[in-house]
Chimera marker file (.cmm) of the C-alpha trace (Angstrom):
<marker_set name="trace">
<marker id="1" x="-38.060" y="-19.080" z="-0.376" r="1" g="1" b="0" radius="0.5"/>
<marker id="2" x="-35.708" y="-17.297" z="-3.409" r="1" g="1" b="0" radius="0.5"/>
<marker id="3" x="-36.045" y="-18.797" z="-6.499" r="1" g="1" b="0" radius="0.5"/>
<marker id="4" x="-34.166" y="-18.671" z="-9.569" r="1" g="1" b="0" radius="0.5"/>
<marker id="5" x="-35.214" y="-15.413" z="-10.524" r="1" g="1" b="0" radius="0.5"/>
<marker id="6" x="-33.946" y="-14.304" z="-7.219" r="1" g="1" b="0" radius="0.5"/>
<marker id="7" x="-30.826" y="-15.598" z="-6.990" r="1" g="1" b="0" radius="0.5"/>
<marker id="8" x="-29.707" y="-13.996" z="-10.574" r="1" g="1" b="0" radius="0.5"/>
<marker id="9" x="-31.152" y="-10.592" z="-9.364" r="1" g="1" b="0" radius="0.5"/>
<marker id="10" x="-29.336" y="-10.602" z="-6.104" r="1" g="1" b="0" radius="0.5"/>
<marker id="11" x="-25.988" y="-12.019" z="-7.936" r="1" g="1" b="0" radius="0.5"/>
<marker id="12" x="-26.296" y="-9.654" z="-10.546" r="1" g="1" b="0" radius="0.5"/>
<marker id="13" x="-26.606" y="-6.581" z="-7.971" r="1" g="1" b="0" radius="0.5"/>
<marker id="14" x="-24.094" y="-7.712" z="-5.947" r="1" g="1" b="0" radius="0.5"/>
<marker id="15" x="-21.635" y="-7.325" z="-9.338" r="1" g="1" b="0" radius="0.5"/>
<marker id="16" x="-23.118" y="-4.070" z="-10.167" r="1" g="1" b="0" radius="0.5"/>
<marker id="17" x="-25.642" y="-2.298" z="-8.160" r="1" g="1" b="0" radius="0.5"/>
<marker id="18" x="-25.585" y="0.803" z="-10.217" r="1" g="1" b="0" radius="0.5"/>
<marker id="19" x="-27.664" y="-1.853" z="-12.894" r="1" g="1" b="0" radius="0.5"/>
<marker id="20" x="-30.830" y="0.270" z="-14.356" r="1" g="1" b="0" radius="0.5"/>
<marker id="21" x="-33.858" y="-1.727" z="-13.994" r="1" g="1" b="0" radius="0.5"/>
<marker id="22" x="-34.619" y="-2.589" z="-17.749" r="1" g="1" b="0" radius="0.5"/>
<marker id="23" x="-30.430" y="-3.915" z="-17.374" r="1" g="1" b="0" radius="0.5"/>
<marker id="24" x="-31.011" y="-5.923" z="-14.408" r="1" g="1" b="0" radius="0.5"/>
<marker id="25" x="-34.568" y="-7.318" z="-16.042" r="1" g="1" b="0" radius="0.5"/>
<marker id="26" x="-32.994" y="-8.393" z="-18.935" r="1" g="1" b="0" radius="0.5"/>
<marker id="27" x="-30.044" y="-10.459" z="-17.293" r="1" g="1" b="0" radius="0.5"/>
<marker id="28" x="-32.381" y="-12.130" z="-15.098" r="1" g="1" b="0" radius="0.5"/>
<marker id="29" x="-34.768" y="-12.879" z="-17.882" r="1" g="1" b="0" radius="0.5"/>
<marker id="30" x="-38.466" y="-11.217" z="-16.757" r="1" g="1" b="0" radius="0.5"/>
<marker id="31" x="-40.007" y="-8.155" z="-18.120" r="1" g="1" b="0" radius="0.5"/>
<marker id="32" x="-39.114" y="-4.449" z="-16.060" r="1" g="1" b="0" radius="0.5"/>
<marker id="33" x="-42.381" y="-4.524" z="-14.004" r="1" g="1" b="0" radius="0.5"/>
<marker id="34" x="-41.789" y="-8.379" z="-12.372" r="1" g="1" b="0" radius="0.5"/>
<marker id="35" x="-37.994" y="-7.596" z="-11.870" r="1" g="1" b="0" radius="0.5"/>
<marker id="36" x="-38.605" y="-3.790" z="-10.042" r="1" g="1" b="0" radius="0.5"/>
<marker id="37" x="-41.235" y="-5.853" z="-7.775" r="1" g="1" b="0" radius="0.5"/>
<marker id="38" x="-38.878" y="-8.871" z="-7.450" r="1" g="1" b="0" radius="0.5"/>
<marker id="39" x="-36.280" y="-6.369" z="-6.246" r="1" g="1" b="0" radius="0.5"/>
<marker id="40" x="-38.325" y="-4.884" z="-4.034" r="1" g="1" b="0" radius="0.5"/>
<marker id="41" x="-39.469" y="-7.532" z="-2.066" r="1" g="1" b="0" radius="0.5"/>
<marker id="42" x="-36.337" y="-8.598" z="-1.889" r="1" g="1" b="0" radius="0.5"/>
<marker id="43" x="-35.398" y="-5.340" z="-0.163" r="1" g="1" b="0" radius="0.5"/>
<marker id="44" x="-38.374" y="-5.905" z="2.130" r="1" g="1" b="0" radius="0.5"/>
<marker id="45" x="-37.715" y="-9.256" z="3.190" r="1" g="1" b="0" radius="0.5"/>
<marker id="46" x="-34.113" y="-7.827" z="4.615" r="1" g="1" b="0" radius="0.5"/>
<marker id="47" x="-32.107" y="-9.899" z="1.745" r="1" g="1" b="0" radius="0.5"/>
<marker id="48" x="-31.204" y="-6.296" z="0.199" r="1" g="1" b="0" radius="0.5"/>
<marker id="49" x="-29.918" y="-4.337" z="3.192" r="1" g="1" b="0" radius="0.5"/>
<marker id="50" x="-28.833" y="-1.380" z="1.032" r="1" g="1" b="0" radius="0.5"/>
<marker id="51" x="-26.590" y="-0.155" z="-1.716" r="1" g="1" b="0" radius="0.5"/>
<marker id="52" x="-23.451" y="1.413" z="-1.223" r="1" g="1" b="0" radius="0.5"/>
<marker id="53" x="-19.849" y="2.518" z="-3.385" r="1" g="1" b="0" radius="0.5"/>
<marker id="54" x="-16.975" y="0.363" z="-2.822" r="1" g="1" b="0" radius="0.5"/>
<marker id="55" x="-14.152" y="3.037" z="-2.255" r="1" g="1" b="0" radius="0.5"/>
<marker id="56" x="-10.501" y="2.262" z="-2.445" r="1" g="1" b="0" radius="0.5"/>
<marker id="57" x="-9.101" y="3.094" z="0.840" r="1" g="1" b="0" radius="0.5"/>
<marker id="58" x="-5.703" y="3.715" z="-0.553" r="1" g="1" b="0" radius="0.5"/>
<marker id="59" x="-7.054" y="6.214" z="-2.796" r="1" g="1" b="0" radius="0.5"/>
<marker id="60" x="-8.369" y="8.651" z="0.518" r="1" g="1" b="0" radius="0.5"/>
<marker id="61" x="-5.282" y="7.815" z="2.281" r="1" g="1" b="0" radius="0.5"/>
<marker id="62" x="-6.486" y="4.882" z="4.623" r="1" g="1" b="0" radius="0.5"/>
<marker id="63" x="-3.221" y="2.731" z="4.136" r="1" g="1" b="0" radius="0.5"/>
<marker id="64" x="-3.145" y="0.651" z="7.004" r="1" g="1" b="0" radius="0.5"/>
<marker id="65" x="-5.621" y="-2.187" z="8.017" r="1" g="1" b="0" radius="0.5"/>
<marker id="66" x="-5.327" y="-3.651" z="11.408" r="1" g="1" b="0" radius="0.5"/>
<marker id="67" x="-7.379" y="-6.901" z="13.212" r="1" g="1" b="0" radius="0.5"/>
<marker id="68" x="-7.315" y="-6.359" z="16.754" r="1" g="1" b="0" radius="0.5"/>
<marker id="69" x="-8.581" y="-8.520" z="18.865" r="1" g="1" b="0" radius="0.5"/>
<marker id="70" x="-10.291" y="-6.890" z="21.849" r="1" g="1" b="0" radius="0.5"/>
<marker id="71" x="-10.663" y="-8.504" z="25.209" r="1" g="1" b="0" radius="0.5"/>
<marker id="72" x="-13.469" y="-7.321" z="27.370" r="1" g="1" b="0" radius="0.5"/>
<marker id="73" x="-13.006" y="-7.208" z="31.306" r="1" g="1" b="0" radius="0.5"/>
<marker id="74" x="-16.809" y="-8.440" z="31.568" r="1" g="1" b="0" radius="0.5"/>
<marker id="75" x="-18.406" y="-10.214" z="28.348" r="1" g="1" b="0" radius="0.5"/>
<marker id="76" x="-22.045" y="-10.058" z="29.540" r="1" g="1" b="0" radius="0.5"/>
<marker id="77" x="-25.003" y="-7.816" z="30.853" r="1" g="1" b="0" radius="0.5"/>
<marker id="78" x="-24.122" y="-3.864" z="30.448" r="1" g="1" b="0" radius="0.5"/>
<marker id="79" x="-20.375" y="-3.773" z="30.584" r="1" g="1" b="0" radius="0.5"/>
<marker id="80" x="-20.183" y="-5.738" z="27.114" r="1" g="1" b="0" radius="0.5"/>
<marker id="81" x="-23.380" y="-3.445" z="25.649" r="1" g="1" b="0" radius="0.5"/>
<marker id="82" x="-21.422" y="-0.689" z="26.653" r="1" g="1" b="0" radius="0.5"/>
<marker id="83" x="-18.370" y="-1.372" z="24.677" r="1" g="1" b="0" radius="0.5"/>
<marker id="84" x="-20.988" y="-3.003" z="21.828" r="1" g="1" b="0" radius="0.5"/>
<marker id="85" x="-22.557" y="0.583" z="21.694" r="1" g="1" b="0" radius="0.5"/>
<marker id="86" x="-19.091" y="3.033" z="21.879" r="1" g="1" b="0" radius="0.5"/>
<marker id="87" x="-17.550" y="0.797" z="18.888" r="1" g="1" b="0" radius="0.5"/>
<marker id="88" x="-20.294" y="1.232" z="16.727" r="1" g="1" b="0" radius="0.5"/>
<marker id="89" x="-19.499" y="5.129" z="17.231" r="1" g="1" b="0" radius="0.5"/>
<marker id="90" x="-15.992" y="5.262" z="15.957" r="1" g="1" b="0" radius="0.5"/>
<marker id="91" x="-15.931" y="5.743" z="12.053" r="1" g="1" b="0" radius="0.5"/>
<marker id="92" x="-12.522" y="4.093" z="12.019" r="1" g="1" b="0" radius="0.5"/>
<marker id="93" x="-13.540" y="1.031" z="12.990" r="1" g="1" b="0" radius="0.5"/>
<marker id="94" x="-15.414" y="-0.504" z="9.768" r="1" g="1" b="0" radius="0.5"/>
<marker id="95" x="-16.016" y="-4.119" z="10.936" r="1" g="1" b="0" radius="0.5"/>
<marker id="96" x="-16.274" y="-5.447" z="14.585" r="1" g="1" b="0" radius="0.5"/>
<marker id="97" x="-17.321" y="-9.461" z="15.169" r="1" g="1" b="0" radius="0.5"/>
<marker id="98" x="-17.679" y="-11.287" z="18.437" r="1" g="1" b="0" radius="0.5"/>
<marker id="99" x="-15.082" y="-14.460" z="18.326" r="1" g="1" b="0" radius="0.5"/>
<marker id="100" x="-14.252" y="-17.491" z="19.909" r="1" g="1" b="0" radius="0.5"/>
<marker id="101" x="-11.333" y="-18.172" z="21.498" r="1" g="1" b="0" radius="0.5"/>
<marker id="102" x="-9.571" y="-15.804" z="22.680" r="1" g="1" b="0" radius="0.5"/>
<marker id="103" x="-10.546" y="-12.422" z="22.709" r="1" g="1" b="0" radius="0.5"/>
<marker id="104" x="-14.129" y="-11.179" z="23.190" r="1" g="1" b="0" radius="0.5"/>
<marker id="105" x="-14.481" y="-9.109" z="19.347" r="1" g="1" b="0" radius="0.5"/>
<marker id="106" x="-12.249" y="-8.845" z="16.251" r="1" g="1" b="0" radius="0.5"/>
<marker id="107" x="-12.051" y="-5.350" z="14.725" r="1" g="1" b="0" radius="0.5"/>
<marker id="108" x="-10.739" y="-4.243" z="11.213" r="1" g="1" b="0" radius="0.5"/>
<marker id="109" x="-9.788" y="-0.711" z="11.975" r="1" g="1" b="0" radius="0.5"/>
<marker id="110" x="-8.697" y="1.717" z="9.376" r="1" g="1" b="0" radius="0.5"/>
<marker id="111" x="-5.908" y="4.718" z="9.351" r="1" g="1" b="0" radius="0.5"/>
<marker id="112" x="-3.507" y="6.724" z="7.692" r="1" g="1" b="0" radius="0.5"/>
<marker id="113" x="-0.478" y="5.232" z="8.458" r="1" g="1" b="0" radius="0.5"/>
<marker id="114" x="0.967" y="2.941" z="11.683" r="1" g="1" b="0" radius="0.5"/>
<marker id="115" x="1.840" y="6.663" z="13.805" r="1" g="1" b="0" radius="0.5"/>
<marker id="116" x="-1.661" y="7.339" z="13.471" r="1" g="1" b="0" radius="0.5"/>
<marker id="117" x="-3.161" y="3.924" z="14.230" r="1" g="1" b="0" radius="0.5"/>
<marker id="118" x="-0.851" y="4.183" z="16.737" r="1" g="1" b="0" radius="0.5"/>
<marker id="119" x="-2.063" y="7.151" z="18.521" r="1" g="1" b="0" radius="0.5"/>
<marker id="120" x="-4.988" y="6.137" z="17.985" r="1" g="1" b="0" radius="0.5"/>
<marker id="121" x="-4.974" y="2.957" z="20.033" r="1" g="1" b="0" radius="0.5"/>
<marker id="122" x="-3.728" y="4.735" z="22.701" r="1" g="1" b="0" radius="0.5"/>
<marker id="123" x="-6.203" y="7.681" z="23.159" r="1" g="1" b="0" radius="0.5"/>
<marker id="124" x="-9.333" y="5.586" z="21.922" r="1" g="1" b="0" radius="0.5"/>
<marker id="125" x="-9.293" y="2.292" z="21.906" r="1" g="1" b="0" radius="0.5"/>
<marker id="126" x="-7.570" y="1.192" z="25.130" r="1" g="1" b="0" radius="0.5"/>
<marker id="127" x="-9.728" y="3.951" z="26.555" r="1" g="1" b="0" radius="0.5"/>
<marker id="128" x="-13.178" y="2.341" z="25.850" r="1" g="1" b="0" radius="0.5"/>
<marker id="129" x="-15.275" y="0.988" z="28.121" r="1" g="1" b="0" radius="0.5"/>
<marker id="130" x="-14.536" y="-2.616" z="29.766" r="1" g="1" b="0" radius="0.5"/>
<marker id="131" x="-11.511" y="-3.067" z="27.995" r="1" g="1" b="0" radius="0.5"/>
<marker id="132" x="-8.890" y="-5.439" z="29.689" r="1" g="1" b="0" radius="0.5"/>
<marker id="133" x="-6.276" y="-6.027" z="26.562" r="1" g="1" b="0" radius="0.5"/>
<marker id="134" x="-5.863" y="-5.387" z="22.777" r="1" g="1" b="0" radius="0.5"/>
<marker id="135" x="-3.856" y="-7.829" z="20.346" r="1" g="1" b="0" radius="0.5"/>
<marker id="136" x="-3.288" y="-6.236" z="16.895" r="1" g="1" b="0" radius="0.5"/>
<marker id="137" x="-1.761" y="-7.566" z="13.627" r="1" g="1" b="0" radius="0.5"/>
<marker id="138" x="-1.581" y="-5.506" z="10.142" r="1" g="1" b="0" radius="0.5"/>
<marker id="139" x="-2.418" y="-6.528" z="6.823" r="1" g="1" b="0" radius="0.5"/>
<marker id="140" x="0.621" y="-6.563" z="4.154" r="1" g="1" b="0" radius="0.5"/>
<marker id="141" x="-1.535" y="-7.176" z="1.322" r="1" g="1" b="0" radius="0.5"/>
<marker id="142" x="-5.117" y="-8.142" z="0.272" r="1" g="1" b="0" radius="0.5"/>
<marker id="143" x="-5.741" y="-11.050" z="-1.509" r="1" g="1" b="0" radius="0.5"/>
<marker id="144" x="-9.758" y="-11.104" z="-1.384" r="1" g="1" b="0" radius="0.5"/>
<marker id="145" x="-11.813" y="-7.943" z="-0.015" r="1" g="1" b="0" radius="0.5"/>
<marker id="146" x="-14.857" y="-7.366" z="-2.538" r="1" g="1" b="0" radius="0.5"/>
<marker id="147" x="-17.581" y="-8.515" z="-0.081" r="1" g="1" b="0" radius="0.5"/>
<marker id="148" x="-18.981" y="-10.749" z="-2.355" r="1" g="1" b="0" radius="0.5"/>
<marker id="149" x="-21.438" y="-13.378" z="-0.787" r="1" g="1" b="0" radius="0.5"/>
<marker id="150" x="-21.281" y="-16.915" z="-2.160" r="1" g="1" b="0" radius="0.5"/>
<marker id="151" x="-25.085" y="-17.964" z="-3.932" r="1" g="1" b="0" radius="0.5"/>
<marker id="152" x="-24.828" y="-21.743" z="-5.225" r="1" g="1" b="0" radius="0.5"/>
<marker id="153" x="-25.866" y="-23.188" z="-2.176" r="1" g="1" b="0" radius="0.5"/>
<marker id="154" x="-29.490" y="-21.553" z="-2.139" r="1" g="1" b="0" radius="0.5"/>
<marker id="155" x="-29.575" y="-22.625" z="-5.846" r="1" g="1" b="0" radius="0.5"/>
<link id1="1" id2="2" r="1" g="1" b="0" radius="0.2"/>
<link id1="2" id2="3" r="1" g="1" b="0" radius="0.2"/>
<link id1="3" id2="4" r="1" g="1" b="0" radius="0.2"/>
<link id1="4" id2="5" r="1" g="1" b="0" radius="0.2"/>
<link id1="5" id2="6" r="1" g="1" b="0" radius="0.2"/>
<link id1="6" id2="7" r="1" g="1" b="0" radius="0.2"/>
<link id1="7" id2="8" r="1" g="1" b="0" radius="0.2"/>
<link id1="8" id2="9" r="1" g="1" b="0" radius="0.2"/>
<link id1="9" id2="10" r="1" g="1" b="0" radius="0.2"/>
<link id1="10" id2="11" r="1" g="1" b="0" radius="0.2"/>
<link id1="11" id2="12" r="1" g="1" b="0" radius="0.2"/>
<link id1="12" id2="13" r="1" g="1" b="0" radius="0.2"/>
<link id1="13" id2="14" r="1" g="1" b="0" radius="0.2"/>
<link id1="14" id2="15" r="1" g="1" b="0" radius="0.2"/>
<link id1="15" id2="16" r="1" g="1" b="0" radius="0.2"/>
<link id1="16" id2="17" r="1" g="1" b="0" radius="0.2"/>
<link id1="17" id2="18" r="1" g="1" b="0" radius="0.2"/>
<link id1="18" id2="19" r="1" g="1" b="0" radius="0.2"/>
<link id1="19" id2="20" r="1" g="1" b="0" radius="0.2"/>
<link id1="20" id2="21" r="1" g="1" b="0" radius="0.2"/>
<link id1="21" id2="22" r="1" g="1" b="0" radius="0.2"/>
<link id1="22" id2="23" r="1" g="1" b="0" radius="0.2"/>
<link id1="23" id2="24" r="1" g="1" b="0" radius="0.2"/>
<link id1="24" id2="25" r="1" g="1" b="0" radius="0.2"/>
<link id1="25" id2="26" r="1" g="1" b="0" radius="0.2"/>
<link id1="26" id2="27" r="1" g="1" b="0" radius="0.2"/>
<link id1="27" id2="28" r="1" g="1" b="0" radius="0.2"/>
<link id1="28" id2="29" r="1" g="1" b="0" radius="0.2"/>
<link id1="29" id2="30" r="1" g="1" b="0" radius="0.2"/>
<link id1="30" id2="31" r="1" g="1" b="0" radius="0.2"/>
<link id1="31" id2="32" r="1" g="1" b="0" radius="0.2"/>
<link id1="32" id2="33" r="1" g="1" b="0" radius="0.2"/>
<link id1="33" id2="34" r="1" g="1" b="0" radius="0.2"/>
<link id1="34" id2="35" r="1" g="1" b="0" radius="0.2"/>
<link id1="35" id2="36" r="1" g="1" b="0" radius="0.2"/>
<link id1="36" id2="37" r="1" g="1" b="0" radius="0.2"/>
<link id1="37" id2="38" r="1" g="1" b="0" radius="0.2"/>
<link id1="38" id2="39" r="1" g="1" b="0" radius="0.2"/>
<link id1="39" id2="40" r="1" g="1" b="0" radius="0.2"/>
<link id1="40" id2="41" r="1" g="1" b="0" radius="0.2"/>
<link id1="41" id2="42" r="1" g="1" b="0" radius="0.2"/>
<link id1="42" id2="43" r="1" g="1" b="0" radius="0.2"/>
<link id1="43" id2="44" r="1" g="1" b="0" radius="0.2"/>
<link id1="44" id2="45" r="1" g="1" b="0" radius="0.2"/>
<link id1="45" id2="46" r="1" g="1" b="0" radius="0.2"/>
<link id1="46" id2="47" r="1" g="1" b="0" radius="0.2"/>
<link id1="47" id2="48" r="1" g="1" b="0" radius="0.2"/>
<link id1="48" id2="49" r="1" g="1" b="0" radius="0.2"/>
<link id1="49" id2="50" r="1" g="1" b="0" radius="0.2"/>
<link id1="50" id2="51" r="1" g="1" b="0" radius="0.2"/>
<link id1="51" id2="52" r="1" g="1" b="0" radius="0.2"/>
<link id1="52" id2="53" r="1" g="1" b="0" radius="0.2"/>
<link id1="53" id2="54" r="1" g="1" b="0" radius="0.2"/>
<link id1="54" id2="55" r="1" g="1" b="0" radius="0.2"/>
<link id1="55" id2="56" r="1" g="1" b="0" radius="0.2"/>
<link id1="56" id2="57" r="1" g="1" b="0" radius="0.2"/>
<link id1="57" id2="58" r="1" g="1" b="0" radius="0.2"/>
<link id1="58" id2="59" r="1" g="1" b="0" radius="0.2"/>
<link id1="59" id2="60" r="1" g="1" b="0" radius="0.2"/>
<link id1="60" id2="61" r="1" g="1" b="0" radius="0.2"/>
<link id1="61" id2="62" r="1" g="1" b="0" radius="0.2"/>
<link id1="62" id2="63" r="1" g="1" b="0" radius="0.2"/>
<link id1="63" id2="64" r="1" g="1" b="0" radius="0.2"/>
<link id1="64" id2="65" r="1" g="1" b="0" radius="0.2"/>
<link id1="65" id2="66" r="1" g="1" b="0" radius="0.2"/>
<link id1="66" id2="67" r="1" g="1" b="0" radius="0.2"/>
<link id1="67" id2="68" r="1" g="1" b="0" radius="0.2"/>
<link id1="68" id2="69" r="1" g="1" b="0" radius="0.2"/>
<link id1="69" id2="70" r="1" g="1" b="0" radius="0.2"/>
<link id1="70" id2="71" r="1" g="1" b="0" radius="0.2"/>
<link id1="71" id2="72" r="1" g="1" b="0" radius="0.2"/>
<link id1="72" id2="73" r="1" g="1" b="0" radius="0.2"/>
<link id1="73" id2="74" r="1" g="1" b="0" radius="0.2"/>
<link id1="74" id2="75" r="1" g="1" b="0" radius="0.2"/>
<link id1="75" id2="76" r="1" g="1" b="0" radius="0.2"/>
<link id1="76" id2="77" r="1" g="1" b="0" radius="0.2"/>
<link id1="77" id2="78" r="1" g="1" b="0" radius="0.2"/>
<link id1="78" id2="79" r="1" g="1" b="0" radius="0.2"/>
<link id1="79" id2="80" r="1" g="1" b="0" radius="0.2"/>
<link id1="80" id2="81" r="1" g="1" b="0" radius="0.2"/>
<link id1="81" id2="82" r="1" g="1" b="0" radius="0.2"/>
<link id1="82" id2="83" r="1" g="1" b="0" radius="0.2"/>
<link id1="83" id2="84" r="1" g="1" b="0" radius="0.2"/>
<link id1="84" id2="85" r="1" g="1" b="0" radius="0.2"/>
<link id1="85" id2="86" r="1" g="1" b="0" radius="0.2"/>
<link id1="86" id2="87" r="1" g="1" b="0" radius="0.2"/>
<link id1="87" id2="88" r="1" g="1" b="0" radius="0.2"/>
<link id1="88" id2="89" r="1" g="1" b="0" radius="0.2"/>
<link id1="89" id2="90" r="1" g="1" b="0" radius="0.2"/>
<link id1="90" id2="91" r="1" g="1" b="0" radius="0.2"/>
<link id1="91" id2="92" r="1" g="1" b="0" radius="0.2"/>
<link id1="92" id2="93" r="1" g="1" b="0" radius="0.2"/>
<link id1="93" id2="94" r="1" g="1" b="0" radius="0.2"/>
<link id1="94" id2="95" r="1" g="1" b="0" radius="0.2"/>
<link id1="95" id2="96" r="1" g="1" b="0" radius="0.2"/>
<link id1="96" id2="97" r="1" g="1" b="0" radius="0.2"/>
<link id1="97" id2="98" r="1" g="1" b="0" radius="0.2"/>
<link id1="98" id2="99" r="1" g="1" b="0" radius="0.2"/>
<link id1="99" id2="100" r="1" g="1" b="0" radius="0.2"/>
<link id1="100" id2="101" r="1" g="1" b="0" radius="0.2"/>
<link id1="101" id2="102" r="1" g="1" b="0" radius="0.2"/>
<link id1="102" id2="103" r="1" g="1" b="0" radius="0.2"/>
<link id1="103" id2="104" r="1" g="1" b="0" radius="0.2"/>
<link id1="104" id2="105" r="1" g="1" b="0" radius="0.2"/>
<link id1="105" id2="106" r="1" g="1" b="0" radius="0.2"/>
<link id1="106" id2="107" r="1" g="1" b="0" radius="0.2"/>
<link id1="107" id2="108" r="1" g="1" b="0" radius="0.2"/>
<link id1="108" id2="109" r="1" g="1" b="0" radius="0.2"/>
<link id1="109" id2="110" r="1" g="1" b="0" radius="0.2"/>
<link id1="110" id2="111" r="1" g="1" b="0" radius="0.2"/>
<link id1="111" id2="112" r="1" g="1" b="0" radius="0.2"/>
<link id1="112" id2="113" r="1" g="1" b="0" radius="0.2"/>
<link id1="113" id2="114" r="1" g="1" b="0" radius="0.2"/>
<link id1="114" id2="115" r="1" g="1" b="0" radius="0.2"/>
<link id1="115" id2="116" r="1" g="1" b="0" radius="0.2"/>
<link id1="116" id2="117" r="1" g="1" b="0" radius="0.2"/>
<link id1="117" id2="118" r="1" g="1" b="0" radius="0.2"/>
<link id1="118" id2="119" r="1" g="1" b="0" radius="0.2"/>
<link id1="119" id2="120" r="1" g="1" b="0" radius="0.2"/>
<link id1="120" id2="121" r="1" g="1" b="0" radius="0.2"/>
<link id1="121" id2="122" r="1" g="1" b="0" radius="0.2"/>
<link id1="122" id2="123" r="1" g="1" b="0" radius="0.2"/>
<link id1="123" id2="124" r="1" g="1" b="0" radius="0.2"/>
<link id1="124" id2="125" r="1" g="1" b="0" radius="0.2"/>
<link id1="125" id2="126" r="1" g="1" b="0" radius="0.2"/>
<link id1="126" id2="127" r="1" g="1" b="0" radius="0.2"/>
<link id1="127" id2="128" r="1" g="1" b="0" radius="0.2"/>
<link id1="128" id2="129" r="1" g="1" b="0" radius="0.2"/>
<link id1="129" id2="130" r="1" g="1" b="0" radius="0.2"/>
<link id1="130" id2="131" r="1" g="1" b="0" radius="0.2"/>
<link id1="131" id2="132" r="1" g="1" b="0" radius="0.2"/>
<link id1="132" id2="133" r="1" g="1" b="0" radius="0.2"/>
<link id1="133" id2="134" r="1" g="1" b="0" radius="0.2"/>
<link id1="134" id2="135" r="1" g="1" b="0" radius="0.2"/>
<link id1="135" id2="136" r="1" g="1" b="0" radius="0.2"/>
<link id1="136" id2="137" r="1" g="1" b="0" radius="0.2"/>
<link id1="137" id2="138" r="1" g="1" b="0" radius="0.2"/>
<link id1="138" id2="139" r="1" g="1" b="0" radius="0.2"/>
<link id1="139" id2="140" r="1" g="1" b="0" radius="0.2"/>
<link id1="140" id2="141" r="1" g="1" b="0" radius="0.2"/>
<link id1="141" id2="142" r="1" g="1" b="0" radius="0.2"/>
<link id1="142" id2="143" r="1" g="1" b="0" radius="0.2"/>
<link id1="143" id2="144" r="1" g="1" b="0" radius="0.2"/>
<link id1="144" id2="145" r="1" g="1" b="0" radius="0.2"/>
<link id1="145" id2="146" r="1" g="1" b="0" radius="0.2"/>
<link id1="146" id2="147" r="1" g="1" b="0" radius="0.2"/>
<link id1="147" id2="148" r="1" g="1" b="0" radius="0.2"/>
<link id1="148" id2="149" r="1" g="1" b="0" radius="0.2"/>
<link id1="149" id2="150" r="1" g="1" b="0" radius="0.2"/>
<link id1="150" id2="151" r="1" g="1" b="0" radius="0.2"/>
<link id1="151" id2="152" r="1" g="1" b="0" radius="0.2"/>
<link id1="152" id2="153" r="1" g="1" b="0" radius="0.2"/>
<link id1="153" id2="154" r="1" g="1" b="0" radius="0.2"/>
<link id1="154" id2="155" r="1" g="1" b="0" radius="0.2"/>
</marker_set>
């Protein structure tokens, strides 16, 4: 169960995870030594998964974002773990979810501009395993990416 103490240290890391320890202690009110061993429970207990930059995509020249909705031919036994396993190997695809509704997953893939995303959903995607039919649509603009989980309701 998190407690207060919790909640402000995972809050405050999620705003800046580069926080020292003796920064992070003092915004959450406790003493270094409680706060490292707070933190690393937390980390234990799978609440911290890791810590990671946030890197502008436009900056490395990853200017289109695309959702496309994948349709498997098969959505069970090995067919689907198939695909499940080959998109986790493509670095281009940096978020994959199973839906409902139509469609078997929802994939925000990454590229340099729409004649490579292009190409690229011709040679790879359609090309996986136990595909039947992709639907894609771009993002024009981001309103909201930072990642950010919500923490009041645990509070």
């Amino acid at each position: 169960m998190l407690d207060k103490f919790d909640l402000t240290i995972l809050d405050a890391l999620q705003a800046n995870a580069r926080l020292t320890n003796a920064e992070l202690a003092q915004r959450v009110g406790l003493s270094a030594a409680p706060c490292w061993r707070r933190v690393r429970a937390l980390e234990e207990a799978g609440y911290i998964r890791g810590y990671r930059a946030e890197i502008d995509r436009h900056k490395i020249g990853l200017d289109v974002l695309a959702f496309v909705r994948l349709d498997a031919v098969q959505n069970s036994g090995p067919a689907l773990q198939g695909l499940e396993d080959a998109i986790r190997l493509i670095p281009e695809v940096v978020s994959c979810h199973y839906i409902s509704g139509t469609g078997t997953f929802e994939l925000q893939v990454v590229s340099r501009d729409l004649n490579t995303f292009s190409q690229f959903a011709r040679q790879v995607l359609v090309n996986l395993p136990n595909v039947k039919d992709l639907h894609t649509s771009f993002s024009l603009g981001e309103v909201k990416g930072n990642g950010v989980l919500p923490l009041g309701h645990l509070g």
